[in-house]
N, C-alpha and C positions, 0 to 999 in steps of 0.2 A: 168376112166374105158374104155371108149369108144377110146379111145388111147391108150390101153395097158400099163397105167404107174402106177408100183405097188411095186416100191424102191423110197424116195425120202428123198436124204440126208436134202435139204435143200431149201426154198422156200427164195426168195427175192422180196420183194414188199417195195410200198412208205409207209409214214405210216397215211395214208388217214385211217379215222374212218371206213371207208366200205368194207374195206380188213379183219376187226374184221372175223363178220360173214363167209367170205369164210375162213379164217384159223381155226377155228372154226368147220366147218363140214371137213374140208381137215384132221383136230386131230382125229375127231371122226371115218373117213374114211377109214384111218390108225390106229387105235387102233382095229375096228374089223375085219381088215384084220392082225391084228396083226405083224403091218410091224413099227411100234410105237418109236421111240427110245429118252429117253428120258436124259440130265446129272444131274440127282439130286445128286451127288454129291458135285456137288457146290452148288446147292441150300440148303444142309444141312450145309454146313461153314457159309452160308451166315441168316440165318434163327434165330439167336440169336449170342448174345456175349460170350455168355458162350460155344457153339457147334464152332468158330472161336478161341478162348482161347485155345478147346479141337485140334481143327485143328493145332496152332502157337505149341503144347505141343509135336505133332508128329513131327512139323518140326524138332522143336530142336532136337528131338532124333534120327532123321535121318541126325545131324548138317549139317542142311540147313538154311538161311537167318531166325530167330525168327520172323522178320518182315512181312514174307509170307501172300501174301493173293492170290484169283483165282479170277478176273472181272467176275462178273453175265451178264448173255446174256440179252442185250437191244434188244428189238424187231423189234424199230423202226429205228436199226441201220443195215445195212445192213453186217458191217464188225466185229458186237461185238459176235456172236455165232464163228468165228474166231480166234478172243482175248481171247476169253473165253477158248476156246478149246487148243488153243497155249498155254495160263497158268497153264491150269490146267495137262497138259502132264509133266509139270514141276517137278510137284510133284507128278508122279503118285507113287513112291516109300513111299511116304505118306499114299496117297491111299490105297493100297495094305497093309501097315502096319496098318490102321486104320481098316480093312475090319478081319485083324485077333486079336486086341489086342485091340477094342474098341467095348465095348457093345452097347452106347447111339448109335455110327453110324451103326452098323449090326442092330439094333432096328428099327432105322430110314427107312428102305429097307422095313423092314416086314408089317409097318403099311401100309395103305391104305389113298389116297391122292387124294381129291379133285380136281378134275382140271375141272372147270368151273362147267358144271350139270355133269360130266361124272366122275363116280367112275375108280380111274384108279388102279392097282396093282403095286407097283415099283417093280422090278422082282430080285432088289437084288445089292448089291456094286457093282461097277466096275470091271474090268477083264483087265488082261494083254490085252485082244483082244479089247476090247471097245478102 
């Protein structure tokens, strides 16, 4: 704040255990300036076998690769929220098909998600714009 910085795509650190606690208040920081942005949509493909089955069920019908999957962001990789991001642009036509013809995933938006002590709101599927 004392620097006027209050957009940040994205932080890159080593992955030393002491970096925990500043990324940590850095989430909380941005969550009540509501600057927060988060992809759980790959975190819903990736969250069970059954919700990645529901994921491979859209590719097909979108006949894309059955084999489809999206890399979950490693944190202490500096280039996998990249990978991740790259993947998952792939299938945003999935995406979008899932956000209007799947319940389990527009369900998945609604609930309310734990992320560390900090109740957080997922604000809702993906968007052409995300």
């Amino acid at each position: 704040m004392d620097w006027a910085i209050y957009k940040v795509f994205t932080i890159a650190i080593d992955n030393a255990s002491t970096n925990d606690g500043a990324i940590e208040y850095m989430a909380q920081s941005l969550k009540a300036m509501n600057t927060l942005i988060e992809v759980n949509h790959v975190k819903f493909i990736h969250s069970s076998l059954a919700r990645l089955d529901k994921f491979r069920e859209f590719v097909i019908a979108c006949r894309m690769d059955k084999m489809a999957n999206v890399l979950m962001d490693v944190p202490t990789r500096w280039n996998a929220t990249y990978k991740m991001l790259e993947g998952a642009f792939k299938y945003r036509q999935v995406f979008d098909k899932m956000t209007y013809s799947c319940e389990v995933f527009q369900a998945y938006f609604l609930e309310e998600e734990k992320l560390k002590k900090v109740m957080v709101n997922i604000v809702g599927p993906p968007k052409d714009d995300d």
